[in-house]
N, C-alpha and C positions, 0 to 999 in steps of 0.2 A: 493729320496728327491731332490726336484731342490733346486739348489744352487745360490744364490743372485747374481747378477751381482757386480762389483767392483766396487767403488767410480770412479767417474774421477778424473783425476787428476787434482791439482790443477791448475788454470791457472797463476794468481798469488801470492806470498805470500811474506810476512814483519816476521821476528820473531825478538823479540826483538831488533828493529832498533831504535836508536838515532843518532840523527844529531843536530850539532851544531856547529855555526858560532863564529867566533871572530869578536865582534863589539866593536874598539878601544882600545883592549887592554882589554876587559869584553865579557867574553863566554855565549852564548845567545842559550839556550836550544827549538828548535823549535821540534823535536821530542824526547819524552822519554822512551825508552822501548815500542816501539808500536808494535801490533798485528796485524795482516792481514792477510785472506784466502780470495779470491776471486775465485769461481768455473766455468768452466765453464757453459753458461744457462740461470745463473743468471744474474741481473741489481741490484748490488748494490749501497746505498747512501750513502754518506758522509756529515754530516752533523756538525754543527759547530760554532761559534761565528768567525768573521772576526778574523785574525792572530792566529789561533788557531793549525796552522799545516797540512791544505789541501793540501795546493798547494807543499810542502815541502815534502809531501806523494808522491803524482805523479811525483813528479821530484826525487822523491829516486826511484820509483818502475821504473822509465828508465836509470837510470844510469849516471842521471843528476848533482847529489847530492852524495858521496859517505858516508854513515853512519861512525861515531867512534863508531859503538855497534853494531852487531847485520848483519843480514843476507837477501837479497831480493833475492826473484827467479823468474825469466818468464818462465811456460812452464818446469819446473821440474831441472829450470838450472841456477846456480848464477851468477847473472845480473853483477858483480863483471867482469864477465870470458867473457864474451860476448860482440866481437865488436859492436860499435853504430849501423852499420848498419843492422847487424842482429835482433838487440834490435827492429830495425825501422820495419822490418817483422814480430815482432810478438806482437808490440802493440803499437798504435795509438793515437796521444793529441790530445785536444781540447786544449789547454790552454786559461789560463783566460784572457790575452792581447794578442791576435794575431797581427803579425805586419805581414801585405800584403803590397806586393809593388803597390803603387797607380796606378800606369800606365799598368800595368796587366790587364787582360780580366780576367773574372771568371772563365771558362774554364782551363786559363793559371795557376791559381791557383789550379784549384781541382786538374790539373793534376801531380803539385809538391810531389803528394801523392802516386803517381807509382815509383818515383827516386829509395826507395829502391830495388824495382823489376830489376832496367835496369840496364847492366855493365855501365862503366865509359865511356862517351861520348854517351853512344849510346841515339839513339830517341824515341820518344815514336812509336808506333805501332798501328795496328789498336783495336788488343784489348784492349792495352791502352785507349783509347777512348772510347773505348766501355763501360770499367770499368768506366772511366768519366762521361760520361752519365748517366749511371742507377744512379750513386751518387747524379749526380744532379738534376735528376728527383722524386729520391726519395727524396730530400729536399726543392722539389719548388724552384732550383735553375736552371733550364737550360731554362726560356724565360729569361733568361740576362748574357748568356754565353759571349756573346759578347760585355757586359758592361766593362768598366775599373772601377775595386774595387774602387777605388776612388769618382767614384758617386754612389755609392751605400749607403742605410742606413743603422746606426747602425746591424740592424737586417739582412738585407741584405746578410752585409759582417760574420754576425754570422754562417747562415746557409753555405755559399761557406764553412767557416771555416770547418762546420762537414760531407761536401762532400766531403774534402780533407780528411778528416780523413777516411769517410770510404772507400774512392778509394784505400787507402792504403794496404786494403783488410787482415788485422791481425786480428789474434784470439782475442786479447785482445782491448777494447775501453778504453779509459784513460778520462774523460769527466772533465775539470774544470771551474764548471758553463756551461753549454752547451747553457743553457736558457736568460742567458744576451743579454739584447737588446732586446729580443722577445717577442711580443704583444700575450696574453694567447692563441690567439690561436695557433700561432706556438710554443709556450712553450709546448703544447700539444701533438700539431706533430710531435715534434723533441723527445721528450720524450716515444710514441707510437712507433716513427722508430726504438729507440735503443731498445726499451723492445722486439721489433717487430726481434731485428739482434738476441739477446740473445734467445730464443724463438725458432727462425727458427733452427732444425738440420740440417746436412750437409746430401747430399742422401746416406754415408755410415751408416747414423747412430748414428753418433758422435755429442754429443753438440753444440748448438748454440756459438755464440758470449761469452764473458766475458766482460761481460760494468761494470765500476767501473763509478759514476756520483754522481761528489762535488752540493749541491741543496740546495739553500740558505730557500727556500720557502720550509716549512716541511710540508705543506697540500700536494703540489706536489710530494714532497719526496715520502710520505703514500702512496698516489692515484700510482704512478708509481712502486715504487720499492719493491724488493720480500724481502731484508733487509735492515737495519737502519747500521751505525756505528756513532755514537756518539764519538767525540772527544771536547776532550777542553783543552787548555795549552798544545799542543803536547801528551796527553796523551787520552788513549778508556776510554771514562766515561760510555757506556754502547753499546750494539750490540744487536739484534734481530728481529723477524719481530715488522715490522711498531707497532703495536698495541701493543707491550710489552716494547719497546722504549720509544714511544712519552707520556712521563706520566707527569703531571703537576710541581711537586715537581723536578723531575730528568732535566727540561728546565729550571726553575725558576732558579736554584744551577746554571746550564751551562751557561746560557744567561743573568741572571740577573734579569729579568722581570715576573711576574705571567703572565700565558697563561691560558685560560680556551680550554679541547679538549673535544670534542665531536664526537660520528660519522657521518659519511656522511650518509645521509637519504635513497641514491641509493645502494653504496658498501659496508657500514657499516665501512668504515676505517677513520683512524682518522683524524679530521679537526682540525686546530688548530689558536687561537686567540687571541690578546690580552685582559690582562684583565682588569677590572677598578679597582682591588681590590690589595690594598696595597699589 
């Protein structure tokens, strides 16, 4: 009788993690008891009402943010125990303000993505470079390697941002908002690259990429990723694929607003819309 190959493991995971600020003296609950398995393979979404606990996710799952509750792992191993800089080798931000320094070349930026790779002083190298390039080829970033961020536009300076992430060359992508700034069509191609990392195995065999991608736009969400996580007030209001998620009543409670969803006419996955009805 053949026997089932084993799960992978996970790439990252939250078990019952809460984090909370003190704001003047009143304690301000941004994560509550949260849940989290990201495997690797997959391109999971994060989806959400503004202040609802994204960004405060991705900054717990790197050790940004240290939980009073509860437990984060990279890689089989608690984020707790793990200096930053190992943290930086095995999972990658977007974050949702990037702050580049203007006078920078784009180049000089993706390539701040290899730091974790090099000892202390040393240079980049030729495959440093190397790695640079394909990042920014793969983001339609490298005819303006030699631009300084600073003239570049909103969208521009988006894509550098996710050539740095992925020169960084880690198992895990960390994405918050990836798609800010970008005109649908590179919303598209940015969201096609990272499905496209998770996707790719390695030639031993081993899983792709683990993209974790906060998406404010849930038609996009659907259309791109293999599952949903719904959050709202720091807490999971619901998890699964795209089309078990996105249901009228479970968006109206989270967001406030009726949606009407339908399917897309080409992949059958869910569209979604505002409604006119009370």
């Amino acid at each position: 009788m053949a026997i089932a190959p084993a799960p992978a493991a996970l790439a990252a995971e939250a078990k019952g993690v809460t984090v909370a600020y003190d704001s003047g003296g009143r304690e301000i609950v941004a994560l509550s008891a949260f849940d989290l398995a990201l495997r690797p393979g997959e391109l999971l979404g994060l989806v959400g009402p503004n202040g609802s606990g994204k960004t405060t996710l991705i900054r717990a799952l790197t050790g940004v943010v240290r939980p009073s509750a509860g437990s984060v792992r990279l890689s089989g191993r608690d984020v707790a125990a793990i200096p930053q800089v190992e943290i930086a080798r095995l999972a990658a931000v977007v974050p949702q303000d990037p702050v580049l320094p203007p006078a920078f070349n784009s180049l000089d930026c993706v390539l701040m993505g290899r730091t974790p790779h090099l000892r202390l002083l040393q240079q980049e190298g030729p495959h440093d470079l190397d790695v640079a390039r394909r990042a920014m080829l793969a983001t339609e970033t490298w005819g303006f390697a030699d631009r300084p961020v600073g003239e570049l536009s909103g969208g521009e300076r988006q894509r550098v941002i996710v050539a740095r992430a992925l020169a960084q060359e880690t198992p895990v992508l960390l994405l918050d908002e990836p798609t800010a700034h970008l005109d649908i069509g590179h919303q598209g191609a940015v969201l096609d690259l990272v499905r496209g990392f998770a996707r790719r195995a390695s030639p031993d065999g081993s899983p792709g990429k683990a993209v974790l991608a906060v998406v404010h736009d849930l038609t996009l969400a659907a259309h791109y990723c293999d599952r949903l996580i719904v959050i709202s007030a720091g807490r999971l209001s619901a998890e699964g694929a795209p089309a078990d998620v996105l249901r009228p009543q479970l968006l109206r409670d989270v967001y406030g607003v009726p949606v009407n969803i339908f399917p897309h006419p080409e992949t059958g996955r869910p569209v979604v819309a505002p409604s006119d009805g009370g």
